[in-house]
C-alpha positions, 0 to 999 in steps of 0.5 A: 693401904693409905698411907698419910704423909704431911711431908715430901720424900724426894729422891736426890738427884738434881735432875730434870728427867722424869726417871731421875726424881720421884717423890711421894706424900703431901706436897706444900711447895714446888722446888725447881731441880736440875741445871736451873739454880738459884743464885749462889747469894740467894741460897745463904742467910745471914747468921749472927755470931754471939761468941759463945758456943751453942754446946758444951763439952768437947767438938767433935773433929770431922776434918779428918774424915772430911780429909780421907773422904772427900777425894773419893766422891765425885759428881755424876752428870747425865744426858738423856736423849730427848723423848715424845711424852704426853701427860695427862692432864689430871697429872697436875693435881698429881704429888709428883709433878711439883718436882718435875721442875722448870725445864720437864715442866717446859716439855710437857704441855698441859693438854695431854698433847705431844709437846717438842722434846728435848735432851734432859740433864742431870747432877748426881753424886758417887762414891769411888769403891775401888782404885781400878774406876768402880763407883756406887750411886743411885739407880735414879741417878743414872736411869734411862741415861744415854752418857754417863760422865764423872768428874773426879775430885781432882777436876779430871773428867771421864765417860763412865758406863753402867755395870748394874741397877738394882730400882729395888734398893735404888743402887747402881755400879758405874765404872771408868777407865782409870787406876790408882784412884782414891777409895773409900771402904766400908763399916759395918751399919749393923754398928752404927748407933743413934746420936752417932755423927755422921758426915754426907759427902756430895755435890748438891745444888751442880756445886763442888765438893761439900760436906756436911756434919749432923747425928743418926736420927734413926735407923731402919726407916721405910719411907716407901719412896723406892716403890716408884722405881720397882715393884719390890721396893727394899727400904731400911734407911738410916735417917740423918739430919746432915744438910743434903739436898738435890745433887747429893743423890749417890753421895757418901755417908761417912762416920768420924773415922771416913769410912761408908756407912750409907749411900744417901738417897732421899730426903725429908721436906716439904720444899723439895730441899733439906729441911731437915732429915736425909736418908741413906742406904745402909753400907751392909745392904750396899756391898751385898747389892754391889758385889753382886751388880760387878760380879752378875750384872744384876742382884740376887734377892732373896725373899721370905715370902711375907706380907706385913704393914709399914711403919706408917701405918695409921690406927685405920689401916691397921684396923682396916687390915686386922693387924694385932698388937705385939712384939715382933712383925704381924704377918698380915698374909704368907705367900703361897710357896714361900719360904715363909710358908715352908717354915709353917709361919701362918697368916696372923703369926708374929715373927719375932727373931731372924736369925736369934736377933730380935726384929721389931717391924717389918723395916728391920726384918727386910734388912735383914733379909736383904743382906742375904742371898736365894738359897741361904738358910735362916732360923725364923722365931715366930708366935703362933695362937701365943706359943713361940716356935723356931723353925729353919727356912731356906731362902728363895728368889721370888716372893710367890704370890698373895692371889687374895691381895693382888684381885683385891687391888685390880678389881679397883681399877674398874677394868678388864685386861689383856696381855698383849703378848710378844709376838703380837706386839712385835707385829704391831711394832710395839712393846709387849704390855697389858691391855685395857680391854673394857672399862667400868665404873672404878679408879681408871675412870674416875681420875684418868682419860684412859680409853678402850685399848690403851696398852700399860707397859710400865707402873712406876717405871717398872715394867709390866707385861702381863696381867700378872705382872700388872697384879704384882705392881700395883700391888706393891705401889702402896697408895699412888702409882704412875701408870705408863703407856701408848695407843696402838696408833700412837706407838711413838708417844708414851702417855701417863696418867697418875692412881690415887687412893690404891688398896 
């Protein structure tokens, strides 16, 4: 499905390594992130002050909740030990590298050659959840990171280390050694209601502590960003317009009371810094995964088993996909074993209520989903040839498969492919991965100088090692993806080439 976009969605670390900022869409203006800033003077324009208030009616006191917040968030910095990568030149027509940055643009040469490596650092923020040193930020914040250092609101400094990364939601668990820490709790986002004010909490720009003020100017938005990290992306976003920009990434979202309703995430803008709407990982979604990395290491997912279209769905896919107009998520395709397909849901049905709560698009039937574990059980209400059923499903912890979908977006591809399997690529010295055993006519072609050979290890960062696995990916990357691998040769260089115009 192409999905058009006249705006940047940008991941918010002020990072420089390649695992720390994505972004996606149509991109107007590069903006540098990481340790190279712009002057403080240069960030600020002057303001004329009238003396007359610009609303009427009582001010809202955020200081409050500024007072009880603010000592729980503290800034995340990251080192990552350099790295041999080649791009491939077609790269630089590709979305993602206007926010590469100076210091990733100086590694990576423009020739598809091996270019020196270097150490690369980055600038986050997290949110303290515990007094014993548990903290909440982004995956990409952290991922692909050697050392993990946070500094508290207080100015004292301690090494961290990871306790789980969940790329689906983009959400991770550092911890420190320390007690007696300041806290935050968290509300129930299931309450928080538009035009509600909000304040973000984090360290944007390598600044200290700031905090910003601005309304919830929606909820259960899916801007797909975070299917560059995983290739089961979980979005529900509640969109903001609080200035937030490179560095907020892991920051607290906070209502009028301190407390967490969002974990901020990404923002809307054609500069790659605020210009207009943040998004945050509600609160709800947050614990779920959270208790979940602290008490497994890892999340339990659970899946319905369900294809739908985003809610940026233009009239062509729609068309293109013969979704029907309705109330409720048009389900465009059931996974075969699903748990959808047990509850009798049928391509072309439309799933109206989860649980006896309406949902209106697919956005608010993941959140839904994403707040509950494999194995719970759900009363789905679904129209099927205009006749309303409820049925009870149970849960499970994969997907199944869409066999139609996944040959559909391969056979673009214009190639035929080979997992390398395990023990051969421990023999080669390499990763396990899938190989491209011959090419045709098709997308690798036409936009990549891929070769006869080249073994796929990764599509947006994710990793691939089998055909399947390959199928699955680009299958959920939407319209782009960035496709990473090596030469058997070439073993100690990772090269990467970018996909346009998928499905």
């Amino acid at each position: 499905m192409t999905v058009k976009q006249s705006v940047a969605v940008v991941l918010l670390s002020a990072a420089t390594s390649v695992g720390s900022m994505w972004g996606y869409g149509k991109y107007q203006q590069s903006q540098p992130a990481g340790d190279r800033l712009p002057t403080i003077s240069s960030l600020f324009k002057n303001a004329a002050y009238t003396g007359e208030s610009a609303v009427s009616g009582p001010m809202v006191d955020f200081e409050k909740a500024a007072t009880k917040a603010a000592p729980a968030v503290v800034h995340i910095r990251t080192v990552t030990k350099a790295k041999q990568v080649a791009v491939d030149p077609r790269m630089q027509d590709n979305p993602f590298k206007d926010f590469f940055g100076d210091g990733l643009g100086d590694m990576f040469e423009q020739r598809g050659n091996p270019a020196q490596p270097r150490a690369q650092r980055g600038s986050g923020s997290g949110v303290s959840i515990s007094e014993d040193g548990y903290i909440v930020t982004n995956n990409h914040v952290i991922d692909g990171a050697d050392e993990l250092l946070v500094t508290l609101n207080n100015k004292k400094d301690y090494k961290a280390k990871l306790i789980g990364k969940d790329p689906s939601s983009d959400l991770a668990v550092i911890k420190i050694e320390a007690d007696n820490l300041p806290y935050l709790s968290f509300a129930n986002s299931d309450d928080v209601h538009l035009g509600q004010w909000v304040l973000a909490i984090g360290y944007p720009l390598n600044l200290e502590t700031t905090v910003t003020s601005g309304i919830v100017s929606a909820k259960s938005r899916s801007i797909g960003i975070n299917s560059r990290q995983s290739k089961s992306a979980v979005e529900a976003f509640i969109q903001t317009d609080a200035a937030v920009n490179p560095g907020n990434s892991g920051g607290a979202l906070v209502n009028t009371d301190g407390n967490v309703i969002g974990i901020n995430s990404a923002i809307a803008s054609p500069t790659g810094s605020y210009a207009g709407y943040a998004y945050a990982i509600p609160s709800n979604m947050v614990q779920r995964v959270v208790n979940d990395l602290i008490k497994y290491g890892a999340t339990k997912r659970a899946y319905l088993g369900v294809m739908f279209g985003n809610d940026q769905m233009t009239e062509e896919d729609r068309k293109k996909n013969n979704v029907k107009e309705g109330e409720g998520v048009f389900v465009m395709d059931v996974a075969k074993g699903s748990a959808a397909d047990e509850a009798g849901v049928q391509k072309g049905d439309f799933i109206t209520k989860v649980n006896g709560i309406v949902v209106n698009t697919g956005t608010e039937m993941v959140e839904k989903i994403a707040a509950m574990r494999p194995g719970d059980k759900i009363s789905l209400t679904y129209q099927h040839n205009g006749i309303e059923k409820t049925a009870s499903a149970t849960l499970k912890g994969s997907s199944g498969t869409y066999e139609s979908v996944k040959e559909q977006v391969v056979e673009q591809l214009g190639a035929t492919f080979e997992s390398l399997e395990k023990s051969k690529a421990a023999q080669l010295g390499l990763q396990p991965g899938v190989v491209v055993k011959s090419l045709g006519q098709g997308i690798l072609t036409e936009q990549t100088r891929i070769k006869e050979g080249f073994i796929i290890t990764k599509v947006n960062n994710a990793r691939v090692s089998t055909v399947d696995e390959l199928k699955e990916a680009l299958k959920n990357a939407g319209n782009s993806a960035i496709i990473t691998g090596v030469y058997p040769g070439q073993p100690q260089t990772e090269y990467q080439y970018a996909l346009n115009d998928l499905q």
